[in-house]
CHARMM internal coordinates of N, CA and C (Angstrom, degrees):
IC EDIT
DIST 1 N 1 CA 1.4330
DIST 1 CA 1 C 1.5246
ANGL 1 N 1 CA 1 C 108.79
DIST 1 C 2 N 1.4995
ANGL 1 CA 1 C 2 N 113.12
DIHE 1 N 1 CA 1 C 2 N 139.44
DIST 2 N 2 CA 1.1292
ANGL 1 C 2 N 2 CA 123.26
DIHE 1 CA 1 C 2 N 2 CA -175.93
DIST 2 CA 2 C 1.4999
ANGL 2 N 2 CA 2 C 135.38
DIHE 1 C 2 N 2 CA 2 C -121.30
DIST 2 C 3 N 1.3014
ANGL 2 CA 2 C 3 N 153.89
DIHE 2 N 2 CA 2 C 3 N 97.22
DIST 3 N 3 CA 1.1801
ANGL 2 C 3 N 3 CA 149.72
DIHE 2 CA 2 C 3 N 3 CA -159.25
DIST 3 CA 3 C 1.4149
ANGL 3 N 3 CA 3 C 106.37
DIHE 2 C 3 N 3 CA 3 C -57.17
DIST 3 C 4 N 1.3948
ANGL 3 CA 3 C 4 N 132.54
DIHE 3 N 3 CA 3 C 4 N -35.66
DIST 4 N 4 CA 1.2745
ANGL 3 C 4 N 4 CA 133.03
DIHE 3 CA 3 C 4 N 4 CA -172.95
DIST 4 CA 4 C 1.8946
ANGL 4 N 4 CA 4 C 103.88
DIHE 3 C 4 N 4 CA 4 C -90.71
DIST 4 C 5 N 1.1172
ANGL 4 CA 4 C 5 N 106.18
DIHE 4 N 4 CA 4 C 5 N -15.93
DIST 5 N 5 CA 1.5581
ANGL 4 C 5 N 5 CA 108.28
DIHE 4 CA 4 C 5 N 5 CA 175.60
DIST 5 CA 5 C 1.7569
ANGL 5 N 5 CA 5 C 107.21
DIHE 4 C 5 N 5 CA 5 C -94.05
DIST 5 C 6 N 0.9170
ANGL 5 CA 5 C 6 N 77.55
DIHE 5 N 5 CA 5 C 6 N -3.25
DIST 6 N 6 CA 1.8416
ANGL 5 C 6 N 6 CA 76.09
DIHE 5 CA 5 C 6 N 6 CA -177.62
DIST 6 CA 6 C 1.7316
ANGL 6 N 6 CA 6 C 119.92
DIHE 5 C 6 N 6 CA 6 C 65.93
DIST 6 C 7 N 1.2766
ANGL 6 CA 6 C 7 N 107.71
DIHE 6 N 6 CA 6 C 7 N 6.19
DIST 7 N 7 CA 1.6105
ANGL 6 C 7 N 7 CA 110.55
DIHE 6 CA 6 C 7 N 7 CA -173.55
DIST 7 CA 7 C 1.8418
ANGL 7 N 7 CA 7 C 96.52
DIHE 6 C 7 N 7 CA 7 C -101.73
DIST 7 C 8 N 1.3138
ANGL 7 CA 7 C 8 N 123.14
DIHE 7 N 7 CA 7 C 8 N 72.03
DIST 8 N 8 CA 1.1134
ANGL 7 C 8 N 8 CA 122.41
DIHE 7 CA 7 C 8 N 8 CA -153.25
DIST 8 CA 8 C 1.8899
ANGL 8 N 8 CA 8 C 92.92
DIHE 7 C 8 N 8 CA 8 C -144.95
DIST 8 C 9 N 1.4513
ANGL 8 CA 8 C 9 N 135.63
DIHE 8 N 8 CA 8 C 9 N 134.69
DIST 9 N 9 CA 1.0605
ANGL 8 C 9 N 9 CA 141.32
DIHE 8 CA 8 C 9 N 9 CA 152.07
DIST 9 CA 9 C 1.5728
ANGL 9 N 9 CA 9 C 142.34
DIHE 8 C 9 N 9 CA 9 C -90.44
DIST 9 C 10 N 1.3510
ANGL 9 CA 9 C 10 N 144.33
DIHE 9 N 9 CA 9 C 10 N 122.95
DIST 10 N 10 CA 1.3327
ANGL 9 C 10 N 10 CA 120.21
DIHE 9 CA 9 C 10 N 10 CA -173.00
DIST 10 CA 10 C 1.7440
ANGL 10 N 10 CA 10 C 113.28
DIHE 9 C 10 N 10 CA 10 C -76.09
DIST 10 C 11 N 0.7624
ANGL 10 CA 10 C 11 N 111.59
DIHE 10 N 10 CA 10 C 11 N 170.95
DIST 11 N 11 CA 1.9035
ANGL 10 C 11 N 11 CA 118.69
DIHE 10 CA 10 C 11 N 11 CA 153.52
DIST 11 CA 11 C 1.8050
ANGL 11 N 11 CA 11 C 106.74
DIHE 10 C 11 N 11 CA 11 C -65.92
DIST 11 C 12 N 0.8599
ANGL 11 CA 11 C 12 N 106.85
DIHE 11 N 11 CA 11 C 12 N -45.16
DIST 12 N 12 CA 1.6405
ANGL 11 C 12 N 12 CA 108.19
DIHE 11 CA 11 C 12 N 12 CA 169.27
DIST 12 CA 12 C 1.4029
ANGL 12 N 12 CA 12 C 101.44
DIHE 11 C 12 N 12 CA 12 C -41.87
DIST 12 C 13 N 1.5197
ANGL 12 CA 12 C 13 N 114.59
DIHE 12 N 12 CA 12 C 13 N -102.46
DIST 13 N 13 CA 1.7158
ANGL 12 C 13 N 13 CA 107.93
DIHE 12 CA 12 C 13 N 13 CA -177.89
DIST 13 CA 13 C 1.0621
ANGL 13 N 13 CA 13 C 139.94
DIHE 12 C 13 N 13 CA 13 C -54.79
DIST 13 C 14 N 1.5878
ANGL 13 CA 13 C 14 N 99.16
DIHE 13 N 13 CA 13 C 14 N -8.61
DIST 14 N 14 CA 1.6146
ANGL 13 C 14 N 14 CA 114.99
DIHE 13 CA 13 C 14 N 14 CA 162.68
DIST 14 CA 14 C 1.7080
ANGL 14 N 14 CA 14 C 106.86
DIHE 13 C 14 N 14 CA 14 C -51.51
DIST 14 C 15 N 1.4395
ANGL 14 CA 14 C 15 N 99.38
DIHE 14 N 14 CA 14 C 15 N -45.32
DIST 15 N 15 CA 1.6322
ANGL 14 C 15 N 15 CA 112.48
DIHE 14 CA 14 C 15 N 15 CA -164.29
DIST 15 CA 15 C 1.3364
ANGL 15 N 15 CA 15 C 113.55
DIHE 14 C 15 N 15 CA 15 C -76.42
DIST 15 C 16 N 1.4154
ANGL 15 CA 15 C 16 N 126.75
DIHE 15 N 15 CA 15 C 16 N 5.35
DIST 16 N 16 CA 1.1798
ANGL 15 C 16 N 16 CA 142.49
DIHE 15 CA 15 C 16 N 16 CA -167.51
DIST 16 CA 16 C 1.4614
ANGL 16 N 16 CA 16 C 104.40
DIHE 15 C 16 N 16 CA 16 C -99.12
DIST 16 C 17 N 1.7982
ANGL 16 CA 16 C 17 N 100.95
DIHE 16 N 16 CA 16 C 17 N -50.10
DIST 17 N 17 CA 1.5333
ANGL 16 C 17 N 17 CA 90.02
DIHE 16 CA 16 C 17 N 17 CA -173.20
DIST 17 CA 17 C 1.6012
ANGL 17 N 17 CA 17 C 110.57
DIHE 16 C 17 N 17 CA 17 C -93.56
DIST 17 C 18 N 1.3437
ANGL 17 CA 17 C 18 N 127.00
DIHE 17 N 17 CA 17 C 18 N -6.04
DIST 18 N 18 CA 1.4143
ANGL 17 C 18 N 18 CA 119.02
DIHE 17 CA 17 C 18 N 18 CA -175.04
DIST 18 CA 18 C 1.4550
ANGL 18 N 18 CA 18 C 95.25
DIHE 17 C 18 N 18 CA 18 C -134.00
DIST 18 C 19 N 1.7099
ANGL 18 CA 18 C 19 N 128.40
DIHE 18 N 18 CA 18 C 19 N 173.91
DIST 19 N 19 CA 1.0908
ANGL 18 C 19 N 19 CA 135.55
DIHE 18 CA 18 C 19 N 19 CA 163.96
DIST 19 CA 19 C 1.7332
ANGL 19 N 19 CA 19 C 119.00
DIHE 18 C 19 N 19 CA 19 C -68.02
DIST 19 C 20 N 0.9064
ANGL 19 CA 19 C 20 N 120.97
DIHE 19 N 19 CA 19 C 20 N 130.58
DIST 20 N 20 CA 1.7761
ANGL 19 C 20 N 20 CA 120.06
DIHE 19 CA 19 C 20 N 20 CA 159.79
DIST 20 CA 20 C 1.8478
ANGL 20 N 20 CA 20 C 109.97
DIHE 19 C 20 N 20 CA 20 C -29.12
DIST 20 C 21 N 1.6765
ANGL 20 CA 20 C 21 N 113.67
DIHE 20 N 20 CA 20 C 21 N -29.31
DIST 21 N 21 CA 1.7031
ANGL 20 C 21 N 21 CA 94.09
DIHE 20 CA 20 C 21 N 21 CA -162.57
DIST 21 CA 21 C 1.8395
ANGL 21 N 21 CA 21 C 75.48
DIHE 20 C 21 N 21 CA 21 C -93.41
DIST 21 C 22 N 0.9230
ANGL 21 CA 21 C 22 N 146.31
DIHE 21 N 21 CA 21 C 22 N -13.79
DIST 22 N 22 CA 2.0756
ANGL 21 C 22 N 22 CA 121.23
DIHE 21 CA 21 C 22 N 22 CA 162.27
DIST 22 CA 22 C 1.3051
ANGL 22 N 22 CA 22 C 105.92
DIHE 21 C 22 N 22 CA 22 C -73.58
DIST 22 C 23 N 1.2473
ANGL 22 CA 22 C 23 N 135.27
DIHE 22 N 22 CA 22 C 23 N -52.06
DIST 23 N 23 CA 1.3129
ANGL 22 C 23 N 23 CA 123.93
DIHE 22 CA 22 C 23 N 23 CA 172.51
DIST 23 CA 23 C 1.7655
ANGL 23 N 23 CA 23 C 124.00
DIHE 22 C 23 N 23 CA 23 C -38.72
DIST 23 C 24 N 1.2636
ANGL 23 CA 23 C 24 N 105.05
DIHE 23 N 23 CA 23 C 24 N -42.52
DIST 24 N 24 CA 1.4759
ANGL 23 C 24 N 24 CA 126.06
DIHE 23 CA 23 C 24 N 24 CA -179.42
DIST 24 CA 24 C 1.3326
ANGL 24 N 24 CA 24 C 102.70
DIHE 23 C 24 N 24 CA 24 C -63.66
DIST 24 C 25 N 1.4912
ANGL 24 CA 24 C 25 N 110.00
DIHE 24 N 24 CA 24 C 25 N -49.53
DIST 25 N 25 CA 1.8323
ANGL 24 C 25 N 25 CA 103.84
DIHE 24 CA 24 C 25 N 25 CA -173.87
DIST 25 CA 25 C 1.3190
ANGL 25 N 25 CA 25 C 119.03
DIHE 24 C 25 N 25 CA 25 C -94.97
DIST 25 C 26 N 1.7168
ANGL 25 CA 25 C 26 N 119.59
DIHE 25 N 25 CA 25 C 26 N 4.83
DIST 26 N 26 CA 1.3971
ANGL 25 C 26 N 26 CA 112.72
DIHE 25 CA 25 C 26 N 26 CA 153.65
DIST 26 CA 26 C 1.1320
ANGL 26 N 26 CA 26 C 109.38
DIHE 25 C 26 N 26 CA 26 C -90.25
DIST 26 C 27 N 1.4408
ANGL 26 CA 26 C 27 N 140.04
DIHE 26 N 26 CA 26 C 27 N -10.06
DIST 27 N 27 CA 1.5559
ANGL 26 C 27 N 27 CA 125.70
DIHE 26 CA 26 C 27 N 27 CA 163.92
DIST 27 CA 27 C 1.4503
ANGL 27 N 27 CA 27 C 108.38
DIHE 26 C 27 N 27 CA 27 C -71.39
DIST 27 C 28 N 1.4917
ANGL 27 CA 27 C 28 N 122.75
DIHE 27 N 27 CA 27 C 28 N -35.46
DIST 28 N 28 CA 1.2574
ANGL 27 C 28 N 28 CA 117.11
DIHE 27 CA 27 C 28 N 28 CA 177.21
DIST 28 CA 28 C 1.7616
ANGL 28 N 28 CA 28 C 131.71
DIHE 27 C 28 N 28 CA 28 C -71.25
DIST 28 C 29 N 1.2014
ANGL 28 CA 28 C 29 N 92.63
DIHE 28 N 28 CA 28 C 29 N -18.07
DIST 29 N 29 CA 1.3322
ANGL 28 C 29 N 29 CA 113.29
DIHE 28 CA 28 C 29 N 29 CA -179.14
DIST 29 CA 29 C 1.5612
ANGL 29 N 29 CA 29 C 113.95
DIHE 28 C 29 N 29 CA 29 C -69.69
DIST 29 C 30 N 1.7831
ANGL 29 CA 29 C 30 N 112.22
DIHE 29 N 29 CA 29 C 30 N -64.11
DIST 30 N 30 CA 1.4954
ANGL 29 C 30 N 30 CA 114.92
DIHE 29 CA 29 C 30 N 30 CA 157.59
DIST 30 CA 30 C 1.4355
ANGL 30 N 30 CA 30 C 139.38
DIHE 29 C 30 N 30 CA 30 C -45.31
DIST 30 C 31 N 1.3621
ANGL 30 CA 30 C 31 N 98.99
DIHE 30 N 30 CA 30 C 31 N 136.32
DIST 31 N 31 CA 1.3990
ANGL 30 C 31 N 31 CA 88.00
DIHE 30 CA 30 C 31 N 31 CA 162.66
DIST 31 CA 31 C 1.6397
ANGL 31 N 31 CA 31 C 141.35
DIHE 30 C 31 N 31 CA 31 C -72.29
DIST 31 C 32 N 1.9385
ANGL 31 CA 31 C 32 N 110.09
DIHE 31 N 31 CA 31 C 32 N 147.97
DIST 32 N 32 CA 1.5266
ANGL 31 C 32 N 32 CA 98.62
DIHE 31 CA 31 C 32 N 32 CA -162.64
DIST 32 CA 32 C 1.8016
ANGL 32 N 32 CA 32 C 113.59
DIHE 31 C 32 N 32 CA 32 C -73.70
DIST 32 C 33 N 1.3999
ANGL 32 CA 32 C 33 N 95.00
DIHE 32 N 32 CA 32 C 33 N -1.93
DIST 33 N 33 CA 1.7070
ANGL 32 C 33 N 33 CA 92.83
DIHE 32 CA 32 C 33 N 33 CA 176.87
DIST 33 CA 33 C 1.1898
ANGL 33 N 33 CA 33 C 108.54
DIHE 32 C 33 N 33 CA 33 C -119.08
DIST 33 C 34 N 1.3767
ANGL 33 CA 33 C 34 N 134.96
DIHE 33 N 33 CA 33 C 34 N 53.73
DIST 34 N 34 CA 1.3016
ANGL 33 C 34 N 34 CA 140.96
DIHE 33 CA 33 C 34 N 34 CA 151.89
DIST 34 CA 34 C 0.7894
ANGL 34 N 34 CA 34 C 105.16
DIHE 33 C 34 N 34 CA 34 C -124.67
DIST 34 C 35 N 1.6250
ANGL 34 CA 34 C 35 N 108.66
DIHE 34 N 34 CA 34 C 35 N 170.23
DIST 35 N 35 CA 1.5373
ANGL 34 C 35 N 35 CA 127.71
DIHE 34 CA 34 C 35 N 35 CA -156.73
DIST 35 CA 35 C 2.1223
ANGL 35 N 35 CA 35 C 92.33
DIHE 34 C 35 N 35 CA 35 C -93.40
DIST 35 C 36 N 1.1991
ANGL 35 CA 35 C 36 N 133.78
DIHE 35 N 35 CA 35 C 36 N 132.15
DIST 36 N 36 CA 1.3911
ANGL 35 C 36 N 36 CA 136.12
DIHE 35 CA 35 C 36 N 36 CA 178.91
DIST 36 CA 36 C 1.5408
ANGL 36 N 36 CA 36 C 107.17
DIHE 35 C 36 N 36 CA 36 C -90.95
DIST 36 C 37 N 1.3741
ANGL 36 CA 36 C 37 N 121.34
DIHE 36 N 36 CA 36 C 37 N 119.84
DIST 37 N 37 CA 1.4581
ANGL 36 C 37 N 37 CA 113.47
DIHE 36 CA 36 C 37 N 37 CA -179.03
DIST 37 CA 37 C 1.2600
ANGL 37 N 37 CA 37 C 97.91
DIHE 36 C 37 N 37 CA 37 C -130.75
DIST 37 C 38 N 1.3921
ANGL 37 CA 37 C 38 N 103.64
DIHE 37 N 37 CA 37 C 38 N 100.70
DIST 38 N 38 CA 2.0586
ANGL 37 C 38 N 38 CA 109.57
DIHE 37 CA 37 C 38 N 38 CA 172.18
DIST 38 CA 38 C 1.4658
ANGL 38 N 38 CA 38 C 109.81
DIHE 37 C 38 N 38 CA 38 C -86.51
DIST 38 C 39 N 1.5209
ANGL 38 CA 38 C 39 N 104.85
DIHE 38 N 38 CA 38 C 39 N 140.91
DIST 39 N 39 CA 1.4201
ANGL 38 C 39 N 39 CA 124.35
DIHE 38 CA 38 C 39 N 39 CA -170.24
DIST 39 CA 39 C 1.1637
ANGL 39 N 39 CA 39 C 96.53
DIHE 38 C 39 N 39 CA 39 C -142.92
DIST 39 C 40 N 1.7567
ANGL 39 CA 39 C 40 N 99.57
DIHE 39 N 39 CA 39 C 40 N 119.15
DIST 40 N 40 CA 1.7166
ANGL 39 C 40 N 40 CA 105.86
DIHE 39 CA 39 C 40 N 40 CA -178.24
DIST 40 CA 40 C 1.6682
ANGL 40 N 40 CA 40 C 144.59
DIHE 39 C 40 N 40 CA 40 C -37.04
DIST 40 C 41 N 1.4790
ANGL 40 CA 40 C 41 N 94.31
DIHE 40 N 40 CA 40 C 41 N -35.67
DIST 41 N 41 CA 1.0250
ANGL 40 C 41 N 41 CA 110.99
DIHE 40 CA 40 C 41 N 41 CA -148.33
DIST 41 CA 41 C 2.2008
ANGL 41 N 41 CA 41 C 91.25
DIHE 40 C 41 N 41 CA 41 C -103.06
DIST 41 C 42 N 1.1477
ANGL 41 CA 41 C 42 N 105.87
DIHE 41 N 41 CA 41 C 42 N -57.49
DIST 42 N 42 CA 1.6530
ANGL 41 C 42 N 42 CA 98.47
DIHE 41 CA 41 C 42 N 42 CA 161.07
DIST 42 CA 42 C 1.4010
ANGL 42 N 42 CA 42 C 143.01
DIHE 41 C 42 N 42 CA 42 C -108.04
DIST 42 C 43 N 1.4111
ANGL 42 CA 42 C 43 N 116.37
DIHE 42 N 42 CA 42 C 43 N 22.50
DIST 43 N 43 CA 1.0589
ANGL 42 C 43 N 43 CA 118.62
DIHE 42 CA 42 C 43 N 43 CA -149.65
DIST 43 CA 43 C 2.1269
ANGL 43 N 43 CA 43 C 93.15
DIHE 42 C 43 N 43 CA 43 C -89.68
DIST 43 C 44 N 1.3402
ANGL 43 CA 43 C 44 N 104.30
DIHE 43 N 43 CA 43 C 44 N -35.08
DIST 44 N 44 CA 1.5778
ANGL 43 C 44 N 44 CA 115.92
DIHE 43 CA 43 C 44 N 44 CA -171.46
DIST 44 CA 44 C 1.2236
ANGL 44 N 44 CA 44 C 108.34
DIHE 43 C 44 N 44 CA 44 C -86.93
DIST 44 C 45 N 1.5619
ANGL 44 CA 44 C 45 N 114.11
DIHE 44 N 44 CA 44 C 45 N 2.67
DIST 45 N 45 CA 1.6067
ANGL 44 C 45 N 45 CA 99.88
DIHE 44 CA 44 C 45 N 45 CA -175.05
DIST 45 CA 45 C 1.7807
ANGL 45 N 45 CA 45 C 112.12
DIHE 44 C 45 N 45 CA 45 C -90.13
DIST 45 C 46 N 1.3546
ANGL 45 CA 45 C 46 N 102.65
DIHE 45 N 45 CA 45 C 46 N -13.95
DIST 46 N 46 CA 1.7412
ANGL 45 C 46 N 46 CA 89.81
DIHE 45 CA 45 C 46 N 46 CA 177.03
DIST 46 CA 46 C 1.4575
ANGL 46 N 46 CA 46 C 123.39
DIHE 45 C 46 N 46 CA 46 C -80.39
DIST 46 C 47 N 1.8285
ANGL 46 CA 46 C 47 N 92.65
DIHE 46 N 46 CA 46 C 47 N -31.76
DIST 47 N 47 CA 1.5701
ANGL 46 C 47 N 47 CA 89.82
DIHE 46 CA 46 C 47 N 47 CA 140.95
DIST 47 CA 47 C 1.5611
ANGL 47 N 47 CA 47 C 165.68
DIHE 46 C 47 N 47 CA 47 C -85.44
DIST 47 C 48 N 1.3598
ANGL 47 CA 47 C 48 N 88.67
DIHE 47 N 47 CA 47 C 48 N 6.30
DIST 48 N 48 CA 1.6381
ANGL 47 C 48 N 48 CA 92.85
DIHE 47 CA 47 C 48 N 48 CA 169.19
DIST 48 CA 48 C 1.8893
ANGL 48 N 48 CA 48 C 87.23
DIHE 47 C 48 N 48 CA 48 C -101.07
DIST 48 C 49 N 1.3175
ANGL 48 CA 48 C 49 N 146.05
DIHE 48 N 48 CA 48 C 49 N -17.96
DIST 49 N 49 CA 1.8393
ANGL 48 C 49 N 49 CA 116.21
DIHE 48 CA 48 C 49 N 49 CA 170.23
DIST 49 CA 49 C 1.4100
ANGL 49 N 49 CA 49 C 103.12
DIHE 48 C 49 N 49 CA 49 C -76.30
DIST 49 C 50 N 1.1800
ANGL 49 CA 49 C 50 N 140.12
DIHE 49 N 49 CA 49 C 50 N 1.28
DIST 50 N 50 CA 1.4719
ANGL 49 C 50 N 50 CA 138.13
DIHE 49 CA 49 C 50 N 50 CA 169.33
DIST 50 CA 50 C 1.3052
ANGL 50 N 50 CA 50 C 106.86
DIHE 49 C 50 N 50 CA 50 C -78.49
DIST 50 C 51 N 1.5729
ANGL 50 CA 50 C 51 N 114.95
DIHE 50 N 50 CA 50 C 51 N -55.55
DIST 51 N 51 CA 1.1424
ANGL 50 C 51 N 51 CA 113.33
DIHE 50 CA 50 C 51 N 51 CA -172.10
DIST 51 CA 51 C 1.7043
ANGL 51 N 51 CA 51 C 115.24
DIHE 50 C 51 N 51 CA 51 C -68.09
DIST 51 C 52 N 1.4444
ANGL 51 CA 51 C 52 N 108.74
DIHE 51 N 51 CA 51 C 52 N -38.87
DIST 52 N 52 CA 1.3214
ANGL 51 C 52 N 52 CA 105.72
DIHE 51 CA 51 C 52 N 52 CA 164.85
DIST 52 CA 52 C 1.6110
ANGL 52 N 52 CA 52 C 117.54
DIHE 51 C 52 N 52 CA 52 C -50.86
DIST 52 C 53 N 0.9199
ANGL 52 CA 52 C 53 N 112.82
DIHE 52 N 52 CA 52 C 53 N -65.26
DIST 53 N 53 CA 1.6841
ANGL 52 C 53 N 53 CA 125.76
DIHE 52 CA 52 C 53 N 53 CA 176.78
DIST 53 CA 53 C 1.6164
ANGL 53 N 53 CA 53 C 111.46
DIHE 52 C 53 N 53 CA 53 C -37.59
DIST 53 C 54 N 1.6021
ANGL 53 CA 53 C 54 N 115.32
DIHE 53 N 53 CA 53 C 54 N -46.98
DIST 54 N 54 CA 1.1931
ANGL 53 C 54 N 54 CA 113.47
DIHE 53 CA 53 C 54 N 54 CA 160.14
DIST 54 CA 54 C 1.5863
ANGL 54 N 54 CA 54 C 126.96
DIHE 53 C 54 N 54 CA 54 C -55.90
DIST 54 C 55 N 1.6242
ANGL 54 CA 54 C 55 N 110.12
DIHE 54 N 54 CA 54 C 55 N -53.36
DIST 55 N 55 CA 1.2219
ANGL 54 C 55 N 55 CA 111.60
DIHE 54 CA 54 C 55 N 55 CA 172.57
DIST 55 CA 55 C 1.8358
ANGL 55 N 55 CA 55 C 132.63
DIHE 54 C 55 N 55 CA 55 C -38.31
DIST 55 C 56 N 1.2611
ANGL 55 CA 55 C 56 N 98.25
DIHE 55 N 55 CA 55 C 56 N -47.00
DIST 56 N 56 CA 1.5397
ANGL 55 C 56 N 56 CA 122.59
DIHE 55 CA 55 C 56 N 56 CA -170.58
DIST 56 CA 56 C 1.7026
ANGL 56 N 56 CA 56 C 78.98
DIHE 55 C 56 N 56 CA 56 C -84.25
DIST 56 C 57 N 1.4201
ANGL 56 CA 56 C 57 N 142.93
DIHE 56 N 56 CA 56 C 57 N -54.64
DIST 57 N 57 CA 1.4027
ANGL 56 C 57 N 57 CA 109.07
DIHE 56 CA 56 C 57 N 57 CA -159.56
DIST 57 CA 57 C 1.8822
ANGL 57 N 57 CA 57 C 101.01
DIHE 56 C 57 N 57 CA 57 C -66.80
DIST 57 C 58 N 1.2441
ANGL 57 CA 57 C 58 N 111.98
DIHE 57 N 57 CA 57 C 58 N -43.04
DIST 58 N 58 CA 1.6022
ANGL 57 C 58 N 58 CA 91.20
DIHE 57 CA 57 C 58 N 58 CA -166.97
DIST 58 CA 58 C 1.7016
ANGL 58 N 58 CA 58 C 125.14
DIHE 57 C 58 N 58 CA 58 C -90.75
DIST 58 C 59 N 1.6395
ANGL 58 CA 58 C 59 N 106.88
DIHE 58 N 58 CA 58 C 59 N 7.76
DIST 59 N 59 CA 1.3885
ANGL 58 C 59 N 59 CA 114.12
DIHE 58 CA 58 C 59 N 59 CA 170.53
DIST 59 CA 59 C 2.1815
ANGL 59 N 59 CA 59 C 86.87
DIHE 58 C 59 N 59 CA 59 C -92.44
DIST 59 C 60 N 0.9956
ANGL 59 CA 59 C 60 N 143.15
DIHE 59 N 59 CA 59 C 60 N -33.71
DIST 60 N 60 CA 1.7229
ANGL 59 C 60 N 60 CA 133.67
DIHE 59 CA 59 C 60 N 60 CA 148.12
DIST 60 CA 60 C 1.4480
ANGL 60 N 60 CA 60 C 101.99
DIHE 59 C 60 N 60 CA 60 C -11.24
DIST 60 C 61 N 1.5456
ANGL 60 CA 60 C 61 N 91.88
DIHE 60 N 60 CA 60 C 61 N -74.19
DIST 61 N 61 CA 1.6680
ANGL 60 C 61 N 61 CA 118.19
DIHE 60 CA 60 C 61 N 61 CA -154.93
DIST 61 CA 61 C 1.7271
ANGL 61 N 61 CA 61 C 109.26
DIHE 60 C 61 N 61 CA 61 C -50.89
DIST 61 C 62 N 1.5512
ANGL 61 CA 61 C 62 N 86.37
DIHE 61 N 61 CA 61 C 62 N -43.37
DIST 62 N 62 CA 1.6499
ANGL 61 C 62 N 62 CA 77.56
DIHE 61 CA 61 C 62 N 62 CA -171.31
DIST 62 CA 62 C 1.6189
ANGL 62 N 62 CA 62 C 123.50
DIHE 61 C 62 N 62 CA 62 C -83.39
DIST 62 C 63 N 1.4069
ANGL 62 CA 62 C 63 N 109.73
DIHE 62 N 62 CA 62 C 63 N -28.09
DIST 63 N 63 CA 1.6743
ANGL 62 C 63 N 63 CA 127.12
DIHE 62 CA 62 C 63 N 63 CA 166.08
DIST 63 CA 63 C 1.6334
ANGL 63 N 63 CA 63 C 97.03
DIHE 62 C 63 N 63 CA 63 C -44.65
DIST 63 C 64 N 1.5759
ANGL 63 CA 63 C 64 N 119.46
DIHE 63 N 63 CA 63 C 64 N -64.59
DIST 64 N 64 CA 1.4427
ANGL 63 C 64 N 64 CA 115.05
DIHE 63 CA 63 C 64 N 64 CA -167.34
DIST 64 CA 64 C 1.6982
ANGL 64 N 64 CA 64 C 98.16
DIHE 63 C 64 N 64 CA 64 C -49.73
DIST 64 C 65 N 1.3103
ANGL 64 CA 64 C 65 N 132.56
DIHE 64 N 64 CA 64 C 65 N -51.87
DIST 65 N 65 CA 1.1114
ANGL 64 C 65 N 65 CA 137.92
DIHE 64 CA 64 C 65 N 65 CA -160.31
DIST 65 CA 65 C 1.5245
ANGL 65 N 65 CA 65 C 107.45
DIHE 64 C 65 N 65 CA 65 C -58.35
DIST 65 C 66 N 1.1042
ANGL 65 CA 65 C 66 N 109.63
DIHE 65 N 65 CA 65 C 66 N -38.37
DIST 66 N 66 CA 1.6970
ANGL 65 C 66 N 66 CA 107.52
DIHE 65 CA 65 C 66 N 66 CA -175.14
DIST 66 CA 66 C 1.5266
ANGL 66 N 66 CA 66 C 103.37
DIHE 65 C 66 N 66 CA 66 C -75.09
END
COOR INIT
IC SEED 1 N 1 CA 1 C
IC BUILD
């Protein structure tokens, strides 16, 4: 993605189409010394089945707990 090509996204409208906690766990997910190349269409999906996968393990966690 390029600022001078115009094929470029903000975090603003980023934040429009997904929540801040997928955004959060594809930065966490990558590594900090590689190059990050977001692609609309798959780049958020491994992080939203993580985040699902997370969700369902600690709403588990907490039902067993009660």
């Amino acid at each position: 993605m390029s600022k001078s090509l115009k094929n470029f996204i903000t975090i603003k409208e980023l934040l429009k189409l997904v929540p801040a906690r997928i955004i959060k766990l594809y930065f966490l997910i990558h590594r900090y010394d590689v190059i990050l190349n977001y692609d609309p269409e798959n780049s958020l999906k491994e992080s939203e089945k993580k985040d699902k996968r997370y969700r369902n393990f600690f709403g588990t966690l907490k039902a067993s707990i009660r």
